[in-house]
C-alpha positions as CSV (number, residue, x, y, z in Angstrom):
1,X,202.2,10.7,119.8
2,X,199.9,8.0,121.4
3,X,200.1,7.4,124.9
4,X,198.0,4.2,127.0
5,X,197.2,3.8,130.4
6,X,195.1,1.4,132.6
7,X,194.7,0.9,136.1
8,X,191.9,0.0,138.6
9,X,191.2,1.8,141.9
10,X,189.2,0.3,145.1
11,X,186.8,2.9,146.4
12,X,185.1,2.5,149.9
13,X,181.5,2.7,148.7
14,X,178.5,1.2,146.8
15,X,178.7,1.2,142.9
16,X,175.4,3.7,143.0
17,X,176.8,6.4,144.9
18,X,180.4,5.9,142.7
19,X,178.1,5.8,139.4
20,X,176.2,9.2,141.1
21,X,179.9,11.2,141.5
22,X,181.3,9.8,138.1
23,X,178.6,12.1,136.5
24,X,178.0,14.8,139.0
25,X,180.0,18.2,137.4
26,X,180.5,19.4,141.0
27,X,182.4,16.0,142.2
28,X,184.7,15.7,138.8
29,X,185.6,19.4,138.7
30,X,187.2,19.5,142.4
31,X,188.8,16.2,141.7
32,X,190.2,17.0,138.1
33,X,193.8,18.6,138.8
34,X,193.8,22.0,137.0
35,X,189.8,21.8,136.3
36,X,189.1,25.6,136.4
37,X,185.9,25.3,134.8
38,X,183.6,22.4,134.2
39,X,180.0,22.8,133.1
40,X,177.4,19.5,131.9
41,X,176.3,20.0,128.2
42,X,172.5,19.1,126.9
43,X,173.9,16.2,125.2
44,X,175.5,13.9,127.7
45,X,178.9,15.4,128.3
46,X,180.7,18.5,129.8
47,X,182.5,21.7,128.4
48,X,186.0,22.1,130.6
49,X,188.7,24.4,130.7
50,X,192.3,22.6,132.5
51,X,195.3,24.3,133.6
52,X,198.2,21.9,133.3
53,X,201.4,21.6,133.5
54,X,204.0,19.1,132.0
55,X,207.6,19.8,132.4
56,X,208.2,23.1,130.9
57,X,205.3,23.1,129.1
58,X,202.2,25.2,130.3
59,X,198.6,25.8,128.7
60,X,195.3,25.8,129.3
61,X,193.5,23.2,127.7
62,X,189.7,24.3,126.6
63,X,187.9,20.8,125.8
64,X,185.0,18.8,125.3
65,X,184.0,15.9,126.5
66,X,181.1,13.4,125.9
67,X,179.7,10.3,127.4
68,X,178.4,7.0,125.5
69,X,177.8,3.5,126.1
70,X,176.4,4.5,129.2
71,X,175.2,1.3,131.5
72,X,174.3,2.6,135.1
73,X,176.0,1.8,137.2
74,X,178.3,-0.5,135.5
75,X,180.3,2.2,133.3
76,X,180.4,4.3,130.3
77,X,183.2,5.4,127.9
78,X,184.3,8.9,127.9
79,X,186.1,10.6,125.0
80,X,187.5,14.2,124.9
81,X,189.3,16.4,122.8
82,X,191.2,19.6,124.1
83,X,193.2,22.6,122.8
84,X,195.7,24.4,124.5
85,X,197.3,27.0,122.1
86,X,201.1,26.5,121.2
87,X,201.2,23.5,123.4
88,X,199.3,21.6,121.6
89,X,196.0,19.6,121.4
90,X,194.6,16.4,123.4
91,X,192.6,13.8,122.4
92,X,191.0,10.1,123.1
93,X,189.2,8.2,125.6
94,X,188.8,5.9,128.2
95,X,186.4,2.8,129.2
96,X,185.3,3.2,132.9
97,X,183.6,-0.3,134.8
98,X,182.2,-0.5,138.0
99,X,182.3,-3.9,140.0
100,X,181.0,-4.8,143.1
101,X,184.2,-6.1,145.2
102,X,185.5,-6.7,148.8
103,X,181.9,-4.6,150.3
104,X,183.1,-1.2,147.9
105,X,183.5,-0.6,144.3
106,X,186.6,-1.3,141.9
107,X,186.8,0.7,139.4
108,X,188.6,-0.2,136.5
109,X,190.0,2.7,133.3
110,X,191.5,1.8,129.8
111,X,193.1,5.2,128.2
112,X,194.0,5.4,124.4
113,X,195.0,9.4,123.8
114,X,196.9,10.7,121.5
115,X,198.6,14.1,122.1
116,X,200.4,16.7,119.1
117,X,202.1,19.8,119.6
118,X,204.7,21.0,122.1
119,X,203.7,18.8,124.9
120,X,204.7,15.8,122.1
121,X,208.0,16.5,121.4
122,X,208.1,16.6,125.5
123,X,209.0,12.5,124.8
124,X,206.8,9.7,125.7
125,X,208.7,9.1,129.4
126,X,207.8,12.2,130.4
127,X,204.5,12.4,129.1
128,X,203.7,9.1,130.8
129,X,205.3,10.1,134.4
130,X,202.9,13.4,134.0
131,X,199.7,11.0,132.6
132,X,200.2,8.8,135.5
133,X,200.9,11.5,138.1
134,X,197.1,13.2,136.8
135,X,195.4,9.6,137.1
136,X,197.1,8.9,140.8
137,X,195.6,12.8,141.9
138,X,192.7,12.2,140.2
139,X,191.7,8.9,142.1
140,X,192.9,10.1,145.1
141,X,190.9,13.1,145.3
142,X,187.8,10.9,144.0
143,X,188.2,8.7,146.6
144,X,188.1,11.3,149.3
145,X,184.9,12.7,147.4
146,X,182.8,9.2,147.0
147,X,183.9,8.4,151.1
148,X,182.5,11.8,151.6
């Protein structure tokens, strides 16, 4: 099943201090809901391990994740792939950019993923309410992070 999702989020702070906690292991792991682990690789990404839940479906998701096209600190794209057992496997990407806007940063996400398994038979609403639901926690936790 393929699942899409875009959104933009205004963030109280300079796009240099956002571009710093975009790639800062420590930053993304407390904002990533259900990051249990989340270590930076040699070659420009990060090794995770997730804990989510979706519905009544469970699993830990064990993933990696690299970054390319990186222009600091306008934005890179980030693609992942994750297993999580009997749930099922994730995988895609997203384009991140980072404009200067209103004295702060907007920052601005296209998702393409594509998810098999027992979280896909879950249906697309569902899927969708839970994608969203991550993003929203996500940005709202980053947000705290980047105002410090």
């Amino acid at each position: 099943m393929a699942m899409t999702m875009n959104g933009e989020v205004q963030l109280a702070a300079t796009r240099e201090a956002v571009w710093a906690k975009l790639n800062d292991p420590e930053v993304l792991k407390v904002c990533i809901p259900g990051c249990e682990e989340l270590e930076k690789t040699e070659d420009n990404g990060f090794r995770a391990v997730a804990k989510m839940k979706v519905g009544p479906v469970s699993a830990r998701f064990k993933g990696k994740v690299m970054l390319s096209d990186l222009d600091p600190p306008n934005g890179y794209k980030i693609s992942g792939e994750g297993e999580g057992g009997v749930a099922g496997f994730a995988k895609g990407g997203a384009t991140v950019a980072l404009t200067e806007k209103d004295g702060g940063t907007l920052l601005s996400y296209n998702v393409e993923a594509q998810i098999g398994g027992k979280l896909a038979q879950l249906g697309q609403r569902l899927i969708n309410g839970a994608a969203k639901k991550l993003a929203d926690e996500f940005f709202a936790n980053f947000g705290k992070a980047v105002q410090g």
